[in-house]
C-alpha positions in Angstrom: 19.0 -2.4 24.5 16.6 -1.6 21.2 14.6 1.6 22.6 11.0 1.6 22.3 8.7 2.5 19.0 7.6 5.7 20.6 10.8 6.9 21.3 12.2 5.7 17.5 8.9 7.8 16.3 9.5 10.6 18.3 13.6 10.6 16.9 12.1 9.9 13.4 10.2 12.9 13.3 11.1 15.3 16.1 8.0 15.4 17.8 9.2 14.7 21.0 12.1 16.7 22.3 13.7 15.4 25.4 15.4 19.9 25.6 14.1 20.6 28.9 13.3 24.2 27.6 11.6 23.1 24.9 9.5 20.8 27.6 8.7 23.9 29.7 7.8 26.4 27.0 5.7 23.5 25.6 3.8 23.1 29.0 3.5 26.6 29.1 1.8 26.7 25.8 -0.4 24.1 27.1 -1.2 25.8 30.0 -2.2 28.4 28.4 -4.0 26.5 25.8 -6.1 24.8 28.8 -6.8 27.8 30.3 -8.9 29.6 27.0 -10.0 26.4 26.2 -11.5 26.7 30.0 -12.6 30.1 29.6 -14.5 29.6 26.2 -18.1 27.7 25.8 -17.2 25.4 23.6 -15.5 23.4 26.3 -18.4 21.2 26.3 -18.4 20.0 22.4 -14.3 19.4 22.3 -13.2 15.9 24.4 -10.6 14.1 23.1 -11.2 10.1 23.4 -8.4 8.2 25.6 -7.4 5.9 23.2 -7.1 8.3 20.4 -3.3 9.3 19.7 -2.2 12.2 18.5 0.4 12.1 15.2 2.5 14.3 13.6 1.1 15.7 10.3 4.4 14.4 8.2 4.3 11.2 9.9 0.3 10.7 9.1 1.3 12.2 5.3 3.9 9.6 4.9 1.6 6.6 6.2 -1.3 8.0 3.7 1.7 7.7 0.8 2.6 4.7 2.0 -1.0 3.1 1.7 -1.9 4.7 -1.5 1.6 3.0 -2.7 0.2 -0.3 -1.3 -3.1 0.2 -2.9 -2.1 0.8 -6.4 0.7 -2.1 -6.2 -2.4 -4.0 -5.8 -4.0 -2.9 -8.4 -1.0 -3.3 -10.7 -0.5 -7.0 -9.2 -4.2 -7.9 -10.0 -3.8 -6.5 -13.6 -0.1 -8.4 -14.2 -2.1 -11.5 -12.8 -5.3 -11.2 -15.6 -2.1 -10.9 -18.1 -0.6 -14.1 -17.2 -3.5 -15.9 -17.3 -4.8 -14.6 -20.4 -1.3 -15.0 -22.0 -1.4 -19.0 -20.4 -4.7 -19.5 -22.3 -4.1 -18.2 -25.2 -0.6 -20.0 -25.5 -2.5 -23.6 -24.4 -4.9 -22.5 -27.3 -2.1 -22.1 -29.7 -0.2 -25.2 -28.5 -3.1 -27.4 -29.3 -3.7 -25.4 -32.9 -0.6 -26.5 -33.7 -0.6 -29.6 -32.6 -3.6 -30.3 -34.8 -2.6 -28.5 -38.2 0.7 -30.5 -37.3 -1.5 -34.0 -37.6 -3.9 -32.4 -40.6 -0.3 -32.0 -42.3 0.9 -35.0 -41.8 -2.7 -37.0 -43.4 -2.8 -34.8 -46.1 1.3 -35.7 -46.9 0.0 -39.5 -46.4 -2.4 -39.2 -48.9 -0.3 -37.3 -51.5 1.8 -40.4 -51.1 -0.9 -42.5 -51.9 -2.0 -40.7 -55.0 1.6 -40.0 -56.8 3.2 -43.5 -56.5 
């Protein structure tokens, strides 16, 4: 069975070990984290929201990329489609230019005829 997106994620990027060590000395940290973080004033300006998710700096770094890739494909697809449609009008412009010096030659070559029996 296809394991979830969190677990893929935490694989990806190694932000999730599954080393029961690591878990330990992690939850130590934490611990010890919680318990400054209890000692200290400014307990009462730091909550972190519930629905807010924390994400690993490369992962965020390669999302950012990502977009800014996105956004300047954009760009370059908006400018590619200005080109086409300036190159379509100008080549209907030229097909009908043609078209009319093609029937401006043809009267002036009937005339000519007319003149020089």
């Amino acid at each position: 069975m296809a394991s979830s997106y969190e677990d893929r994620m935490a694989q990806k990027y190694n932000f999730l070990k599954k080393d029961s060590a690591e878990i330990l000395s992690k939850e130590q940290e934490k611990e010890s984290v919680t318990e400054e973080v209890n000692n200290s004033e400014t307990t009462n300006n730091f909550s972190t929201p519930e629905e807010s998710l924390l994400v690993p700096l490369d992962a965020w770094n390669t999302v950012l990329n990502q977009l800014g890739n996105l956004h300047e494909a954009n760009q370059m697809m908006a400018e590619a489609r200005e080109r086409a449609a300036k190159a379509e009008a100008e080549s209907e412009f030229l097909r009908e230019k043609l078209k009319t010096i093609r029937q401006q030659l043809e009267e002036v070559s009937r005339k000519k005829r007319f003149f020089f029996f």
